[in-house]
C-alpha positions as CSV (number, residue, x, y, z in Angstrom):
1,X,-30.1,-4.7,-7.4
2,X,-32.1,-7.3,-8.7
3,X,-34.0,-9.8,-6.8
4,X,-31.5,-12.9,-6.8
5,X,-28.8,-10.4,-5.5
6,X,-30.9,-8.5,-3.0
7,X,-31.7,-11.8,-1.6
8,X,-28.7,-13.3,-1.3
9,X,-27.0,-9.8,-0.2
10,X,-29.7,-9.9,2.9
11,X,-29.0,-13.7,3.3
12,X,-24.6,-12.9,3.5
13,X,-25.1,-9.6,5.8
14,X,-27.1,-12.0,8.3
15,X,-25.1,-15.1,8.5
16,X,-21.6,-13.1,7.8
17,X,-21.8,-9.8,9.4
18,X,-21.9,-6.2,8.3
19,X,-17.4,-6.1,8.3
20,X,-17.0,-7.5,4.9
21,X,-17.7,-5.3,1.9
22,X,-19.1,-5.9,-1.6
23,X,-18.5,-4.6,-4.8
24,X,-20.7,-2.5,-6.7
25,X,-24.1,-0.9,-6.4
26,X,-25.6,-3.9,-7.9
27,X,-23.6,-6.4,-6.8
28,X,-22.2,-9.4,-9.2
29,X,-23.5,-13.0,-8.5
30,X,-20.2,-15.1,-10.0
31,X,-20.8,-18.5,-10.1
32,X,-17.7,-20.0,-12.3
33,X,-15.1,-19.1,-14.3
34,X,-12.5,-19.9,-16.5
35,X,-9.3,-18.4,-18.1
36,X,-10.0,-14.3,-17.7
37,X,-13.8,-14.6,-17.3
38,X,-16.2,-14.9,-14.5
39,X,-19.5,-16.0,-15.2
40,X,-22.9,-15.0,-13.5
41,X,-25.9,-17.6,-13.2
42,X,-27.5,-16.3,-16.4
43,X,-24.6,-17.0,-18.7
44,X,-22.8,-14.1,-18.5
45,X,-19.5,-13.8,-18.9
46,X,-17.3,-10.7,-17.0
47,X,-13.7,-10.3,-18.5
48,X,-11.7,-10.0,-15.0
49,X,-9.0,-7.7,-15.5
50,X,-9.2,-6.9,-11.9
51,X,-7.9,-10.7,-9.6
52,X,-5.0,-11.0,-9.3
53,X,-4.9,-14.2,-7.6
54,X,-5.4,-16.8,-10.5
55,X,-2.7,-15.5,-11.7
56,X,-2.1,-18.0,-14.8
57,X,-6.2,-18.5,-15.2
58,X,-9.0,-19.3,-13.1
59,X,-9.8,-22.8,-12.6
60,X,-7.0,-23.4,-15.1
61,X,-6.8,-27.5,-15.8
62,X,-3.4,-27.8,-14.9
63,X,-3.9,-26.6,-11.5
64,X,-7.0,-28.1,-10.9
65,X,-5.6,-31.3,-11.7
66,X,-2.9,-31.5,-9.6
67,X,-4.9,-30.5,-6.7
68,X,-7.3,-32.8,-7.3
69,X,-4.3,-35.8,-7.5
70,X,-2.7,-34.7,-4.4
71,X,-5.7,-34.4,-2.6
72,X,-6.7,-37.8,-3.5
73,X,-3.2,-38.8,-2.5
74,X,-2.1,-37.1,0.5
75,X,-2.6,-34.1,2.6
76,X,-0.7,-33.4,6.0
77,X,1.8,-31.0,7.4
78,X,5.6,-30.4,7.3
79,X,6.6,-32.6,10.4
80,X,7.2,-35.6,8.3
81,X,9.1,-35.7,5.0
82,X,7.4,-35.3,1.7
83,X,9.3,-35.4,-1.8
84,X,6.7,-33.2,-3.3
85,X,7.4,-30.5,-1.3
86,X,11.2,-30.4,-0.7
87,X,11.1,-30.5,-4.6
88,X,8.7,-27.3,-4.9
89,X,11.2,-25.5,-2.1
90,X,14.2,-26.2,-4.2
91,X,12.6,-25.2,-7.0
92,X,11.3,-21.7,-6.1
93,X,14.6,-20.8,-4.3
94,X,16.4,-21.6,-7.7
95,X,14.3,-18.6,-8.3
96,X,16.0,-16.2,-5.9
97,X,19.4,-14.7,-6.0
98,X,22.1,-14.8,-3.3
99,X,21.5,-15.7,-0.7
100,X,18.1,-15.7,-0.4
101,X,18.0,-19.6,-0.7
102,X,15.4,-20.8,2.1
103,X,12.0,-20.8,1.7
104,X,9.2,-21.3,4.9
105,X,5.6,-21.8,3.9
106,X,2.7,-20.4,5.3
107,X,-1.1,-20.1,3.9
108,X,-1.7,-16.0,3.4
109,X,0.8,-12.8,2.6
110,X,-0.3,-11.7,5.8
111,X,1.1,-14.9,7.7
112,X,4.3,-14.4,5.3
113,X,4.8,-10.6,5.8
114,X,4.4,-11.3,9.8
115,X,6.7,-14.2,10.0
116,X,9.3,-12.1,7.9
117,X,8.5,-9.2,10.7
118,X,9.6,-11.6,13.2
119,X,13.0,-12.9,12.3
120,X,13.8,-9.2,10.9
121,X,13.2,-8.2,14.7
122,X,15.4,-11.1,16.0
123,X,17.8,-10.9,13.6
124,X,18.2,-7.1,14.4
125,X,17.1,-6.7,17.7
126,X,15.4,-3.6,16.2
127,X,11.3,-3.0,16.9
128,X,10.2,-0.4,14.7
129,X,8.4,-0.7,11.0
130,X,8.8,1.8,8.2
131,X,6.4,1.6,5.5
132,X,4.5,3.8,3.2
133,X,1.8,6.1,4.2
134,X,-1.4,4.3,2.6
135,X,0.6,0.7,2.3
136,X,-1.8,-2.3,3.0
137,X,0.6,-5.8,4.0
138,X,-2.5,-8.0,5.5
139,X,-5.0,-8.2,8.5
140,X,-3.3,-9.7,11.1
141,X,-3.0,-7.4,14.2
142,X,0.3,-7.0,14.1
143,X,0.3,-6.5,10.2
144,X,-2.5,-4.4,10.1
145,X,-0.5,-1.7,12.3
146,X,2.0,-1.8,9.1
147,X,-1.3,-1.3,6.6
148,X,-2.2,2.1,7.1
149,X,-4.8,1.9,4.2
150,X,-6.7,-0.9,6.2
151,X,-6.7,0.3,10.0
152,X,-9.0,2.8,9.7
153,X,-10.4,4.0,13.2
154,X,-7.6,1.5,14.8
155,X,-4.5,2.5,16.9
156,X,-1.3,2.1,15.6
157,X,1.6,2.1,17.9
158,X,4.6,4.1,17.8
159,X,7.1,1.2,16.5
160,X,5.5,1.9,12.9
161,X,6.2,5.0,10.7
162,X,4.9,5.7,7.9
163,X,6.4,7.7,4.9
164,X,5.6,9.0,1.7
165,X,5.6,6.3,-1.7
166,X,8.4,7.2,-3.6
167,X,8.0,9.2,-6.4
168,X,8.6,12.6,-8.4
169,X,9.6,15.1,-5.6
170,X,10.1,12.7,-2.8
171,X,13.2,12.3,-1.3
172,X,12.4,8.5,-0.2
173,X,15.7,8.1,1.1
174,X,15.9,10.9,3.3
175,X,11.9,10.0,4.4
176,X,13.2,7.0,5.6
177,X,16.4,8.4,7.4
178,X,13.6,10.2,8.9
179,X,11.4,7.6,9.7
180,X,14.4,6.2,11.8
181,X,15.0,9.6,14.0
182,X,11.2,9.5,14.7
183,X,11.3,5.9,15.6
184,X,14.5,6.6,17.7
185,X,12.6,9.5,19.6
186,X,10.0,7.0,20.9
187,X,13.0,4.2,21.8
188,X,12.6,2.0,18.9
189,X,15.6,0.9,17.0
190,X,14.2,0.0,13.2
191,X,13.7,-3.5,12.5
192,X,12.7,-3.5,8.8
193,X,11.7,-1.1,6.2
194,X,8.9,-3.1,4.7
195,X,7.3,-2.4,0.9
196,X,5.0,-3.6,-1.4
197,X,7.2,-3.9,-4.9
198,X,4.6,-2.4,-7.0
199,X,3.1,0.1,-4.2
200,X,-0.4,-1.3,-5.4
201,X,-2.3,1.0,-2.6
202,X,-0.5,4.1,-3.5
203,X,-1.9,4.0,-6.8
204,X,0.8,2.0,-8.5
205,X,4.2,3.1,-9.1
206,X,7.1,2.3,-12.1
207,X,9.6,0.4,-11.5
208,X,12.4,1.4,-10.8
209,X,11.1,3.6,-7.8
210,X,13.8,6.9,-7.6
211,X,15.8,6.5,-4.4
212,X,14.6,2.8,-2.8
213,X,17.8,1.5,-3.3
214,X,19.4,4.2,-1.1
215,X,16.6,3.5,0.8
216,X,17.2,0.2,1.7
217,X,21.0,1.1,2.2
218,X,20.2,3.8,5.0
219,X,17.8,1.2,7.1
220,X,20.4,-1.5,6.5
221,X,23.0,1.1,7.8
222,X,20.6,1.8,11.6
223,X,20.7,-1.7,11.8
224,X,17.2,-2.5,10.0
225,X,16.7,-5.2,7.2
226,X,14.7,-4.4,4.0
227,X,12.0,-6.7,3.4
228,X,9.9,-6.7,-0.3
229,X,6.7,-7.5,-0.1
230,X,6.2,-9.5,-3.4
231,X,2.4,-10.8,-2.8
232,X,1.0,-8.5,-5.0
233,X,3.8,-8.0,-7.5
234,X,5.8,-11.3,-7.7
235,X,5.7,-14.2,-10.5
236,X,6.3,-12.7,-13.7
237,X,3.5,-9.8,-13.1
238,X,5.6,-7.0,-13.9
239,X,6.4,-8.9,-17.1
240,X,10.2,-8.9,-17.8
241,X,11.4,-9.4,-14.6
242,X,9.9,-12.4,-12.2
243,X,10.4,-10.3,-8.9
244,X,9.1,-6.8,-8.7
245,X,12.9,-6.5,-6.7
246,X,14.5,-7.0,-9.8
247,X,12.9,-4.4,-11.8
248,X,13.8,-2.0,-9.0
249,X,17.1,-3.0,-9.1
250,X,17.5,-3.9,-5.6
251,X,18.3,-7.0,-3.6
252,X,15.9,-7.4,-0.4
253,X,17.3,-9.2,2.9
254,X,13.6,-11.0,2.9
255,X,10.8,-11.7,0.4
256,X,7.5,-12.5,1.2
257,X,5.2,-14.2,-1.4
258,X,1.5,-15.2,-1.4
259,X,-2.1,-14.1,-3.9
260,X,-0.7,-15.9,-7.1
261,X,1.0,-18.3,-5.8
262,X,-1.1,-21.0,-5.8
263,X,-3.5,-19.4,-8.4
264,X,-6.1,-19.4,-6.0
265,X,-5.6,-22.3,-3.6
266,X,-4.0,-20.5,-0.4
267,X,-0.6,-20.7,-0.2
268,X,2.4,-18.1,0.4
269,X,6.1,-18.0,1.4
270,X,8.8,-16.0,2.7
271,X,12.2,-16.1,1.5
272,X,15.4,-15.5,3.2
273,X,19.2,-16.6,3.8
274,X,20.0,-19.5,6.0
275,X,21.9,-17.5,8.3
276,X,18.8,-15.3,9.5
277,X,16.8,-18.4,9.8
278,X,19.4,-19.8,12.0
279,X,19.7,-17.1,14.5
280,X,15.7,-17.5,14.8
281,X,15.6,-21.2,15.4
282,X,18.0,-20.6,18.4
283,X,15.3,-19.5,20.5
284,X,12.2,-20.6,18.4
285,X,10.8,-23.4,15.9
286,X,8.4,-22.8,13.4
287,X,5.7,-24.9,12.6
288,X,2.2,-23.7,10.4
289,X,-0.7,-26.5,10.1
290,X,-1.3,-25.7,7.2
291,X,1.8,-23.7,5.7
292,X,3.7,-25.8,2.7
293,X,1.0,-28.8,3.5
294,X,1.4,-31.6,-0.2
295,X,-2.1,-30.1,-1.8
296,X,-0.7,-26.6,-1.5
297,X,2.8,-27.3,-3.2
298,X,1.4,-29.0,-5.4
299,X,-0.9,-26.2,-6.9
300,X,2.3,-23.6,-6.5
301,X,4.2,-25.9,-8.7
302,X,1.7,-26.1,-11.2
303,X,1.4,-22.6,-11.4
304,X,4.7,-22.2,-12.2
305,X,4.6,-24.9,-14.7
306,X,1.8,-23.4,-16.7
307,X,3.7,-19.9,-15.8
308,X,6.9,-21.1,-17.8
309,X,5.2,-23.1,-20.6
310,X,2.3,-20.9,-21.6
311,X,5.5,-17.9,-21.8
312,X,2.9,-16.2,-19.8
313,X,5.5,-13.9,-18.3
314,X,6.3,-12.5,-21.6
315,X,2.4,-12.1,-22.8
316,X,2.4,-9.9,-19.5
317,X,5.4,-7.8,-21.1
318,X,4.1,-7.4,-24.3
319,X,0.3,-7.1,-23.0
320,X,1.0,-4.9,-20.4
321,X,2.9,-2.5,-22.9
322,X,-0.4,-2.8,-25.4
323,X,-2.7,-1.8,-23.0
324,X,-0.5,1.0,-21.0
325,X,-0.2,2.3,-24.8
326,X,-4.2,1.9,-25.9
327,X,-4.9,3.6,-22.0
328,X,-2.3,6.6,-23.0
329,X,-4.0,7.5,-26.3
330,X,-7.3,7.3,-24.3
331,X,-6.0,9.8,-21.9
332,X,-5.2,11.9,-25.2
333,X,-8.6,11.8,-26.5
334,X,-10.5,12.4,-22.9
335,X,-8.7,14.8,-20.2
336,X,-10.5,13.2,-17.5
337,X,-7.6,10.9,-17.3
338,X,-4.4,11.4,-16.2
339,X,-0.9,9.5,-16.2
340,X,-1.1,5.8,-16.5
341,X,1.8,3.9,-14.6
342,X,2.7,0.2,-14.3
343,X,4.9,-2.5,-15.8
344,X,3.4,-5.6,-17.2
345,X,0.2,-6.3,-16.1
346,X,-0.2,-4.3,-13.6
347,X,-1.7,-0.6,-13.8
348,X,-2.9,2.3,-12.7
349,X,-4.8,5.5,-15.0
350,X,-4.9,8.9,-12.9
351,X,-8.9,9.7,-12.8
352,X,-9.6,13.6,-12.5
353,X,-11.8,12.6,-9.3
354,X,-13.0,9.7,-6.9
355,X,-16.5,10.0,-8.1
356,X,-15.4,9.4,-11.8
357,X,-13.0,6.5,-11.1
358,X,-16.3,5.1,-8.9
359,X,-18.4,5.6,-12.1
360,X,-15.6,4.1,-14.5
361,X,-15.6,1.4,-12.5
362,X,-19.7,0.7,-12.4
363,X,-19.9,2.1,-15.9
364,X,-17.4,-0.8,-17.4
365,X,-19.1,-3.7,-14.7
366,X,-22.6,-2.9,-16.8
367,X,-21.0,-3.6,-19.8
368,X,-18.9,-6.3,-18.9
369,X,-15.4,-5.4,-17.4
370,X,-14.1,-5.6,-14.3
371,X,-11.9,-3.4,-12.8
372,X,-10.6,-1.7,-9.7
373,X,-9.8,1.4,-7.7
374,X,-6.3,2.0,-5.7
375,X,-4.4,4.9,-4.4
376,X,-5.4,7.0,-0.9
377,X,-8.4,8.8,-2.8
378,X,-9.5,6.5,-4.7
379,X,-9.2,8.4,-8.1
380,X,-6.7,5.5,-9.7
381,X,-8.1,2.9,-11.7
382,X,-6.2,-0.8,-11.4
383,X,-6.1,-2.8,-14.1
384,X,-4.8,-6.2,-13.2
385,X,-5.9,-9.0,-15.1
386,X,-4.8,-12.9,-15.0
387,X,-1.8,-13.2,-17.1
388,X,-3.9,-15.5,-19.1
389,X,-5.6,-12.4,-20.5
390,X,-5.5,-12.4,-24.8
391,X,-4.7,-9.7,-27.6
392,X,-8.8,-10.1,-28.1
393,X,-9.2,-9.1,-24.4
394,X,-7.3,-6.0,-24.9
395,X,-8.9,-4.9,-28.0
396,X,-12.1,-5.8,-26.6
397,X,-11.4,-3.6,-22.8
398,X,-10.4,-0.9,-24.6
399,X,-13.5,-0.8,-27.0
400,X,-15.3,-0.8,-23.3
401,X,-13.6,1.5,-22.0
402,X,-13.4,4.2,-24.5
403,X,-17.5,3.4,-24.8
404,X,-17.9,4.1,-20.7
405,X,-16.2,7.3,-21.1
406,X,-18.4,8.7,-24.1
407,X,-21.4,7.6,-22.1
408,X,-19.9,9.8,-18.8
């Protein structure tokens, strides 16, 4: 670590606290960015294939701009009217299916995921929480007992059961049917089976997932709703379908929405029918300071503009596909790596340990390239770059990440 970083390391841990964590031995000073690069105070410039939060860019102009105007306009909550953002309501519910037509607005996943968590209990009368066995869904308390991969050392109650991803040689119907005798055991009638779309912490899975559609039959069957968690996996990601639902072939009862959204300005959403909002609001209103406030429609709704004209939806599908297919013949040429898995761009390369996937990781941060590690050992790489990303990009990742694996 050199001196700048050491010292501000020493100055964070101080005034922040020892819970947060850093990446890297040496840890990166980022102090702008554009497009898919972040860039240090010397000049140098990371290729990010690793946020996915600005999801069309970082800092992209668009976006910038119309925070910028709306800031300078207005900024309040929902308890009065505001055309801006009735219009970007009706607009990303023209993005849904039947009859998930009603959006509510809130600032983080984890605010969306809990809200969803709470009509799905009143709409069911159900109390019990199904989801997969290394699942993360946000840091709320209630939330966090449904992210097993995040509450380490913490108790989680007996309402929540966890089951394996789905996947070749699961049964993920019949884990779930399960899930619900276990929950009845322990009186708890299941609310909602609730699952990331592209299983992100399980070390990525394909769409479509074998048996999640019977899966979501069976919970809707105990009475349960099915609610896809579409923070991570939403917006044209997966490349040629918007909703990571879609590509499963599945429709969920709820939808919660948040990361890309606002391409970095926090927003998120949930998304749900009418009727399920209506027999919530008998016995509760909803209201979020900051949830669906002007400034943060306005940056959704340039997202999507800049989603839909740039076409970045299809770069992801056609991107995604090049580097899966450059990551494959990788795989050929060094045994270390395993499977790789994902639609669009997002995906995960089986590493032969933890301790390589670490080194991949720090080996392709010193020459340039940011990625991650997923999955309950930590032995999958993620690779999960802006849709912004270029052919050059690809070409140029690959070059590093063939070079990283010669040097190890």
């Amino acid at each position: 670590m050199n001196q700048a970083s050491s010292s501000l390391a020493t100055r964070r841990a101080r005034a922040m606290g020892s819970a947060y964590r850093l990446f890297y031995d040496r840890p990166l000073i980022v102090e702008s960015a554009r497009g898919c690069h972040l860039i240090d105070p010397d000049g140098n410039e990371y290729l990010d294939l690793y946020n996915n939060v600005p999801h069309v860019g970082h800092c992209h102009p668009r976006v910038v701009q119309a925070i910028a105007e709306q800031a300078a306009r207005l900024n309040t909550h929902t308890r009065y009217l505001n055309e801006g953002v009735v219009a970007f309501a009706e607009r990303l519910t023209a993005l849904f299916p039947e009859p998930l037509d009603t959006v509510m607005f809130c600032c983080s996943g984890t605010e969306a995921n809990e809200l969803a968590l709470r009509i799905a209990r009143v709409n069911t009368g159900g109390t019990g929480v199904i989801v997969t066995r290394n699942a993360y869904h946000g840091n709320s308390w209630a939330i966090a007992q449904a992210s097993p991969e995040e509450s380490m050392g913490e108790d989680r109650g007996d309402h929540v059961v966890t089951v394996p991803a789905p996947g070749p040689g699961v049964d993920f119907a019949g884990e779930v049917s399960g899930a619900i005798e276990q929950l009845a055991k322990t009186g708890h009638r299941p609310a909602a089976l609730l699952l990331d779309m592209v299983f992100s912490s399980e070390g990525i899975r394909t769409p479509p997932a074998p048996g999640l559609v019977e899966a979501a039959t069976v919970v809707r069957e105990a009475g349960g709703v099915f609610i896809a968690d579409e923070v991570q996996a939403g917006f044209g990601r997966l490349g040629r379908h918007l909703w990571g639902f879609q590509a499963h072939g599945v429709l969920p009862d709820l939808v919660t929405l948040g990361k890309p959204m606002g391409n970095g300005h926090p927003v998120a959403a949930m998304v749900t029918s009418p009727e399920r909002i209506d027999r919530y609001s008998q016995n509760a209103t909803y209201f979020n300071t900051f949830g669906g406030n002007p400034v943060s429609c306005a940056a959704a709704n340039a997202m999507l503009d800049v989603l839909f004209e740039e076409e970045l939806q299809e770069r992801a599908e056609r991107l995604g596909k090049r580097l899966r297919d450059g990551l494959a013949e990788l795989a050929r040429r060094h045994p270390c790596l395993g499977e790789v898995r994902g639609a669009g761009l997002f995906i995960g390369v089986d590493v032969e340990s933890p301790r390589l996937a670490a080194d991949l990781v720090a080996g392709l941060r010193e020459r340039f390239a940011l990625v991650g590690r997923t999955g309950a050992e930590g032995n999958v790489l993620k690779v999960r770059p802006p849709l912004a990303i270029t052919d050059e990009d690809t070409a140029w990742f690959l070059e590093r990440l063939e070079e990283t694996l010669s040097a190890l």
